[in-house]
C-alpha positions in Angstrom: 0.0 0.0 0.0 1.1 3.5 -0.5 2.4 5.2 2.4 2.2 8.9 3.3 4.2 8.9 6.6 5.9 12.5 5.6 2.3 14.2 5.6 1.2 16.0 8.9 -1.6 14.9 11.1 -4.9 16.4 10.7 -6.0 18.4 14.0 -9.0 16.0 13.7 -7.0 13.3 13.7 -5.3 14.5 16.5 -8.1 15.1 18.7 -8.9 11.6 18.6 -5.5 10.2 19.7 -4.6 12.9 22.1 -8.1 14.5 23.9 -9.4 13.5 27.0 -11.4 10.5 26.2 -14.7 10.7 27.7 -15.2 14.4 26.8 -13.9 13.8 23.3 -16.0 10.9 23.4 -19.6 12.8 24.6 -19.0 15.6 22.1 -19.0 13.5 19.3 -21.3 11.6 20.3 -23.9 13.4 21.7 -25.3 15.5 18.4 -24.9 12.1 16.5 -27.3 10.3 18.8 -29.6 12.8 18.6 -29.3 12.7 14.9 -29.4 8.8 15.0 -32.6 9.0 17.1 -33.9 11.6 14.6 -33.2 8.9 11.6 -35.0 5.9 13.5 -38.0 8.1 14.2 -38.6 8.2 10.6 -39.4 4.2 10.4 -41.5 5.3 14.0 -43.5 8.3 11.8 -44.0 5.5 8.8 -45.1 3.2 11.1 -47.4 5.8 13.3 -49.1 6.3 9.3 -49.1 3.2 8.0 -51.1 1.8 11.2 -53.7 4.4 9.8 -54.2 2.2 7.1 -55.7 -1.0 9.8 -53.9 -3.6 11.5 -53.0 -5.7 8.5 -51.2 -2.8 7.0 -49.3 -2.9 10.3 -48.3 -6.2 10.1 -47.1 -6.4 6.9 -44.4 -3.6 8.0 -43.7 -5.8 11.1 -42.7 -8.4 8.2 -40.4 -6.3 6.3 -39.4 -4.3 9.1 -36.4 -6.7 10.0 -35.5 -6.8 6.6 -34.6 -3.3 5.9 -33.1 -3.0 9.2 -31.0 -5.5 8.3 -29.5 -3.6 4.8 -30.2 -0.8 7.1 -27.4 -2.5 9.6 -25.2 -4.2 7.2 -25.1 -1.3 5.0 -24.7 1.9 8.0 -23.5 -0.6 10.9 -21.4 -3.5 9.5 -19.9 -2.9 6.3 -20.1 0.9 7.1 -18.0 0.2 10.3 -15.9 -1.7 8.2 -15.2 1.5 5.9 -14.9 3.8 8.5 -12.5 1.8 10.6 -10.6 1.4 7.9 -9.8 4.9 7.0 -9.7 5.6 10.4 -6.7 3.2 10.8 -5.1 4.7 7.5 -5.4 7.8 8.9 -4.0 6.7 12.1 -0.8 5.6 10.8 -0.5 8.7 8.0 -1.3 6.6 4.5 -3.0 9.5 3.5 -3.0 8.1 0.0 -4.6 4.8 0.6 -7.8 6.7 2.6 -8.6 8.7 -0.5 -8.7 5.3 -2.6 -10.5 3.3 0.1 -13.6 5.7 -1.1 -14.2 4.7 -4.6 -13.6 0.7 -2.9 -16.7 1.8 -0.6 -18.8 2.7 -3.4 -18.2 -0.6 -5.8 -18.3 -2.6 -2.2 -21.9 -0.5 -1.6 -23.5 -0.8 -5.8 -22.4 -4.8 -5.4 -24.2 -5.2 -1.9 -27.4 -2.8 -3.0 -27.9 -4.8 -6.1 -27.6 -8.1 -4.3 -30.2 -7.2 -1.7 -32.3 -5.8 -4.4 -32.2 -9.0 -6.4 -32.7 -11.6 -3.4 -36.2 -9.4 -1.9 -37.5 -9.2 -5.4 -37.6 -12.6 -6.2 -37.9 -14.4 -2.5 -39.8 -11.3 -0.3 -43.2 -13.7 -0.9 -41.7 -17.0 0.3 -39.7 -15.1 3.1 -42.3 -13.4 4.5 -44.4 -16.5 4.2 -42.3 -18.4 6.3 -42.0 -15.8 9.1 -46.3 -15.7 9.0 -47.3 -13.5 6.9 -50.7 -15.1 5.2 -53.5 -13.0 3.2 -54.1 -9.1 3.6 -51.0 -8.6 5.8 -48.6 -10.7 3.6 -50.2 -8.6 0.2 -49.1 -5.1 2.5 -45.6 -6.8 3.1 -45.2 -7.6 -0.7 -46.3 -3.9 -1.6 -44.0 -2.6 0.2 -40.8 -4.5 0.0 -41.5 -4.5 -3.7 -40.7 -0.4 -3.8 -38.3 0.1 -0.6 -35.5 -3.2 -1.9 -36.3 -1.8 -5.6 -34.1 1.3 -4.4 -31.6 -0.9 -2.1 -28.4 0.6 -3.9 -29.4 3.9 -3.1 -29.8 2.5 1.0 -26.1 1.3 0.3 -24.4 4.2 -1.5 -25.9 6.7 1.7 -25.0 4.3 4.6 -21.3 4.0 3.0 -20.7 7.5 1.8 -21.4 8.1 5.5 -19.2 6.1 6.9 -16.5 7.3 4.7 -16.8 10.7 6.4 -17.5 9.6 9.9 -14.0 7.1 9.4 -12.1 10.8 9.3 -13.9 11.9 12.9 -16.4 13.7 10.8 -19.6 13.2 12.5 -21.4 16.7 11.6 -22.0 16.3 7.8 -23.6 12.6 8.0 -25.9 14.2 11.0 -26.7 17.6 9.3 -27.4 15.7 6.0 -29.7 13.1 7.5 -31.7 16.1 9.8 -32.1 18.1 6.7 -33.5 14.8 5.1 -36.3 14.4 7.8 -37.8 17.2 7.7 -38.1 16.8 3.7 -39.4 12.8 4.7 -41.7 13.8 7.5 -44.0 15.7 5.4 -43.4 13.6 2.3 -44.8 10.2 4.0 -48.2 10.8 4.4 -48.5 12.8 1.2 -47.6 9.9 -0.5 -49.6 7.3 1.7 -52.7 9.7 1.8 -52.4 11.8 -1.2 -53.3 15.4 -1.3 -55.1 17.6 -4.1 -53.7 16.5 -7.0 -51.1 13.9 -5.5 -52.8 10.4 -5.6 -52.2 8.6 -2.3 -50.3 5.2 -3.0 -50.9 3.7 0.4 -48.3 1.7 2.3 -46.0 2.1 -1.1 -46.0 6.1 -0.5 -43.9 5.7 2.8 -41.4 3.1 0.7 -41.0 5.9 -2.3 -40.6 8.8 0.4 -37.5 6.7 2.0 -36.2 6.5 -1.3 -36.3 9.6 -2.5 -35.1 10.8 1.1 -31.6 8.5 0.5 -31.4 9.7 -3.4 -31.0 13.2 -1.7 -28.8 12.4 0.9 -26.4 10.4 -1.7 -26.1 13.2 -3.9 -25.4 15.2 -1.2 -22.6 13.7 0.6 -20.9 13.0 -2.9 -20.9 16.1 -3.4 -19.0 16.8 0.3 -16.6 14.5 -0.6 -15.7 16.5 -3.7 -15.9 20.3 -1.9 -12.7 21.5 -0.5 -13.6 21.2 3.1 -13.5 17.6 3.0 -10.3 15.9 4.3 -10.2 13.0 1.8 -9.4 13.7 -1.7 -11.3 10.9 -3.8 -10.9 10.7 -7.2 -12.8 8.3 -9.5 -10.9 8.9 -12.7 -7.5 8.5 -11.9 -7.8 5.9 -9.0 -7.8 1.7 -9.3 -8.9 -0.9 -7.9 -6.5 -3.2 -5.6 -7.5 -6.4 -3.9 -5.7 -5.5 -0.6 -8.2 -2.3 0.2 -10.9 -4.6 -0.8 -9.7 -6.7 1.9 -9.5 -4.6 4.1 -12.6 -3.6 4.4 -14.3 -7.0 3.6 -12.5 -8.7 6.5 -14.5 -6.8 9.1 -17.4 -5.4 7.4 -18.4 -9.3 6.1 -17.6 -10.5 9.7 -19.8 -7.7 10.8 -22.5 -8.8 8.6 -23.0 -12.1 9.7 -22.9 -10.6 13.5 -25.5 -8.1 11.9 -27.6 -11.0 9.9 -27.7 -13.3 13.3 -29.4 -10.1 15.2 -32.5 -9.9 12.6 -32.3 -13.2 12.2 -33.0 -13.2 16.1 -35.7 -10.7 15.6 -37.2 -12.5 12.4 -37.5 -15.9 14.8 -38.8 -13.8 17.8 -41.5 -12.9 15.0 -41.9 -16.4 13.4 -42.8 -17.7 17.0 -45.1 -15.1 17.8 -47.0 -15.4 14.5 -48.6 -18.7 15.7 -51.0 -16.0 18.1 -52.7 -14.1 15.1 -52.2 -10.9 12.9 -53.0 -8.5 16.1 -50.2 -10.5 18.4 -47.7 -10.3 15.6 -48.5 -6.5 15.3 -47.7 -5.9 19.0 -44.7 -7.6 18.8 -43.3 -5.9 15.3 -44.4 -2.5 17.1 -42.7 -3.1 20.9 -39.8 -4.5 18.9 -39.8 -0.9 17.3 -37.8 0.0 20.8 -35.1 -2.2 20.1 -34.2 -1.4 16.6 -34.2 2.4 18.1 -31.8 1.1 20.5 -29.3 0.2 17.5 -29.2 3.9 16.0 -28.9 5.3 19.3 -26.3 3.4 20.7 -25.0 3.7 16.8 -24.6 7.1 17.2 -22.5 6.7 20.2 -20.5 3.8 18.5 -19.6 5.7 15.1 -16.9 7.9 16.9 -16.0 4.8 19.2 -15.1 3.4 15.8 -13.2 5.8 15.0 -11.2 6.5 17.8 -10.5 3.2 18.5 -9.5 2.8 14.6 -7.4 5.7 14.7 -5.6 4.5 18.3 -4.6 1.0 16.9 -3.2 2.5 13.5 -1.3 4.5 15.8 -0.2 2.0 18.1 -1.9 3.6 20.7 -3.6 0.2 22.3 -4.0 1.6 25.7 -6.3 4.5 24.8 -7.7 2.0 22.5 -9.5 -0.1 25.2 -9.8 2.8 27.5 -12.5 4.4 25.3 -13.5 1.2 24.5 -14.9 0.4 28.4 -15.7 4.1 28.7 -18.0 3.4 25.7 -19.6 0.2 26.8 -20.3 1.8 30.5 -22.2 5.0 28.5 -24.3 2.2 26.4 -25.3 0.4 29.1 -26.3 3.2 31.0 -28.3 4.8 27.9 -29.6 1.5 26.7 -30.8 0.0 30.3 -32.8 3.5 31.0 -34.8 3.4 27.5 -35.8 -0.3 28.8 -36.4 -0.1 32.0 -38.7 3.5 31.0 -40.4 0.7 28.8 -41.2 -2.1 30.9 -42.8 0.3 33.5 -44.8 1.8 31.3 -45.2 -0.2 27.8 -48.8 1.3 26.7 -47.8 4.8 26.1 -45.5 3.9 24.0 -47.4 1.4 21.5 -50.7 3.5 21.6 -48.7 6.0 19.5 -49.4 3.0 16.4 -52.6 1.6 17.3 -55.4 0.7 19.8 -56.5 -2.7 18.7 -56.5 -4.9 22.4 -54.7 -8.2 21.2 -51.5 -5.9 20.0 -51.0 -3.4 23.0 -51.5 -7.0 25.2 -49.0 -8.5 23.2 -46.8 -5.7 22.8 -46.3 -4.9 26.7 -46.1 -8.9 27.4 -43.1 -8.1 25.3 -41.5 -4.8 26.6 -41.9 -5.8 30.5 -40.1 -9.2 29.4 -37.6 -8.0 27.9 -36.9 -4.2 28.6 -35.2 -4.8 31.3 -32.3 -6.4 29.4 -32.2 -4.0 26.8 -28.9 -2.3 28.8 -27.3 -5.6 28.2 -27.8 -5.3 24.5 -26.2 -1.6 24.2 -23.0 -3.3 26.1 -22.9 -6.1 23.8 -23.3 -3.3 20.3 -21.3 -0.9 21.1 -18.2 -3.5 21.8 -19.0 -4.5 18.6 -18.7 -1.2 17.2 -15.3 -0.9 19.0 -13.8 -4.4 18.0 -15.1 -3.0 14.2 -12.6 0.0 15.2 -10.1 -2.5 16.5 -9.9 -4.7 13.3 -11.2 -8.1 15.6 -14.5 -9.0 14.8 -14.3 -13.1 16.0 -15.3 -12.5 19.6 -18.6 -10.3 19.5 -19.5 -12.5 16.1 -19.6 -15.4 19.0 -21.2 -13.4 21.3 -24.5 -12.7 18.7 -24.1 -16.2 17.8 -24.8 -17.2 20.8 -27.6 -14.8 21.4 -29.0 -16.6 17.9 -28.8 -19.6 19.7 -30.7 -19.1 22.9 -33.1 -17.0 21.1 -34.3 -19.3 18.6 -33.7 -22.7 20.2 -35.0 -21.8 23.3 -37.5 -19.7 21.6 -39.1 -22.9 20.1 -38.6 -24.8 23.2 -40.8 -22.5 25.3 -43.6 -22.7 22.7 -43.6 -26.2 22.4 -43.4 -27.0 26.0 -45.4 -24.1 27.4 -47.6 -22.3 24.2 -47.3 -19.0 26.3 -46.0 -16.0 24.4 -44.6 -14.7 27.8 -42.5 -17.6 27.9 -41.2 -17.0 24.3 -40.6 -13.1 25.1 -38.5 -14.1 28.7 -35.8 -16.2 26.3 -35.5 -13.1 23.6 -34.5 -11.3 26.8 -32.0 -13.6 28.3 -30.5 -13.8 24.6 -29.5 -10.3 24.7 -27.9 -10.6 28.3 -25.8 -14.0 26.7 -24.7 -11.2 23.9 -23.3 -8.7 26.0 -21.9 -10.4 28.8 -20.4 -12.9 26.1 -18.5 -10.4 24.4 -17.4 -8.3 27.4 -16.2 -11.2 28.8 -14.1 -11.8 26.0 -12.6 -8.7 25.2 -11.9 -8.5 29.0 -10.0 -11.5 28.6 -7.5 -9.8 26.1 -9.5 -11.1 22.5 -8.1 -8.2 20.4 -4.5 -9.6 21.3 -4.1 -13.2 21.2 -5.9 -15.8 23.5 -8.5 -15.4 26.1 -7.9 -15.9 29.4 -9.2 -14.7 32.6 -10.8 -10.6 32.2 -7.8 -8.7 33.4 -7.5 -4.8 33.8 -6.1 -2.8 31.3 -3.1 -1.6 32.4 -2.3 -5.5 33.5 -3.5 -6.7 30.3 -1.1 -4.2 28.3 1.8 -5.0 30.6 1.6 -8.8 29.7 1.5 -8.1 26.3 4.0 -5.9 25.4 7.3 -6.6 23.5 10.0 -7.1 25.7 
């Protein structure tokens, strides 16, 4: 690769190897989590329309719903922390040079991804949602739906990575000024599409799908466009630049790794809502709207994560291992924190929250059966994504990859087994929530044990886990 050692750091750069952690940390973070919020509340305002439209309109979003989160997450969270680590660590170390190329890698990596989600929803959305429960009106809504939003997945792809190009240089204001500029064009947009107005024909649950389109065409050109001013650190070029395998790599190695970690938490979801779809259209839209909270939970513990990513990419490129993990725990004690109030707020007091989408009995019963089961874990959950954000940072992926595999595990076997054995949806809720405790305790255990430097062993403390591991 080319290297660019001679070139001076950038005071961004800087900042994130030399600034007091937390503060550095909180600064960045706090107007991205508000932004992140901001961008989850557009599904909440599609959904608060949509469930206009009747409960089977509403359940056909709770069957695509863990679809597009998941290009939503493999696109922004996985393969987008995989691009922003990357140039973060390029930084890091001064290849200057390489970080401008790594962008026009990002956007072939983001066209190839877009047009294979595109191609897979198009032809197997019907048998997909069919297996997860989805049967007459409901599964017609789904097909509507999914038909328009997965049409449009490369434009989902090229946002989410364009992004994470700017946030990998410690740029977290132009990705969070673009997206709140683009929901307050969306918030308007959605129900002039779904209802129509005057002259504008209302296209029912496929307005809010062409709305989130045209609000990621906008953002797209818009961020290109950054990326070509002069106040933007990287320099890309498409016309002189070329392609080489090792930035590929690079970025494949933890944004794939990331995807499966990212596939086996929908993949939890889409069983949680397999199971409960065995207790009728108005149980399976309780469930699809409580489990609205903990898809919020991933932007806004995203939003944190994003400069955690980062900082700890930057740290490692610059051989900086001990701030590395520093931020790293302070990270992880801010997610749990942030993530274990919005769930305990939730389980005290579930109704308020799903009587912003509907009224029908069956789904606010099934919907606080949910959030009082498994609320109280969702701190648990925040630990066990932001460390995955920070191993994304660190280049070591293995460890919170086991740690959502084995949240898979004891959500969907034991999922099953409390509906065989018992046929309570209670019972199925209580393992969802011990899942996401096995995910974060999993992974903190593991990084605590020294995962991003060799073996695990016993959790140590950082400054005794550095010591062993330093060259002589």
């Amino acid at each position: 690769m080319a290297e660019s050692h001679d070139r001076e750091v950038d005071p961004r750069t800087r900042r994130l190897l030399e600034a007091p952690i937390v503060p550095t940390l909180l600064r960045l973070a706090a107007p991205n989590v508000l932004v992140m919020v901001a961008q989850a509340s557009v599904g909440l305002i599609e959904t608060f329309y949509v469930g206009k439209l009747g409960t089977d309109a509403l359940a056909g979003m709770a069957l695509v719903f863990p679809i597009v989160m998941l290009m939503q997450m493999t696109s922004a969270g996985a393969m987008g922390g995989g691009i922003a680590s990357t140039i973060a660590r390029a930084l890091g170390a001064r290849r200057r040079d390489d970080a401008d190329a790594l962008v026009l890698h990002a956007l072939v990596i983001a066209v190839g991804f877009g047009l294979l989600f595109m191609v897979s929803m198009l032809l197997g959305g019907r048998w997909l949602f069919g297996l997860m429960g989805g049967t007459g009106a409901s599964l017609q809504a789904a097909m509507t739906y999914s038909n328009v939003v997965f049409a449009g997945g490369v434009l989902v792809w090229l946002f989410n990575s364009l992004a994470a190009v700017i946030r990998g240089t410690g740029n977290m204001a132009v990705p969070a000024n673009v997206t709140v500029a683009g929901i307050a064009l969306l918030i308007p947009l959605s129900p002039l599409l779904i209802f129509g107005w005057g002259p504008v024909p209302g296209l029912g649950i496929a307005g809010g799908a062409v709305a989130l389109l045209v609000y990621y065409l906008g953002g797209t050109l818009v961020l290109w466009g950054y990326l070509r001013s002069r106040r933007s650190l990287l320099r890309p070029s498409l016309a002189h630049a070329r392609l080489r395998w090792p930035l590929f790599r690079d970025i494949l190695r933890i944004g794939l790794l990331g995807a499966v970690s990212t596939v086996a938490t929908n993949l939890s979801i889409g069983i949680a809502t397999a199971l409960t779809g065995h207790f009728g259209p108005g149980a399976l839209a309780g469930y699809g709207t409580a489990s609205r909270l903990e898809y919020l939970l991933v932007p806004l513990v995203f939003g944190l994560g994003a400069p955690l990513v980062a900082m700890v990419g930057t740290c490692m490129g610059a051989g900086q291992r001990e701030r590395a993990l520093r931020a790293t725990w302070a990270g992880a004690l801010i997610a749990f924190l942030l993530a274990g109030g919005v769930g305990l707020l939730a389980a005290l007091f579930p109704r308020p929250w799903l009587m912003l989408f509907g009224h029908d009995p069956q789904m606010l019963e099934a919907g606080a059966t949910y959030l009082r089961a498994v609320g109280p874990f969702y701190g648990f959950f925040g630990v066990g994504l932001v460390l995955y954000f920070a191993s994304q940072g660190a280049g070591r992926l293995l460890w919170p990859l086991i740690g959502n595999g084995a949240r898979l595990l004891v959500a969907g076997l034991g999922g099953w087994l409390a509906l065989r054995l018992t046929g309570g949806l209670v019972q199925v809720f209580a393992v969802q929530g011990v899942a996401l405790m096995v995910y974060g305790v999993v992974t903190a255990m593991a990084i605590a044990g020294g995962a991003w430097f060799g073996r695990v062993g016993w959790p140590r403390t950082t400054a005794g886990l550095l010591r062993r591991l330093q060259p002589a």
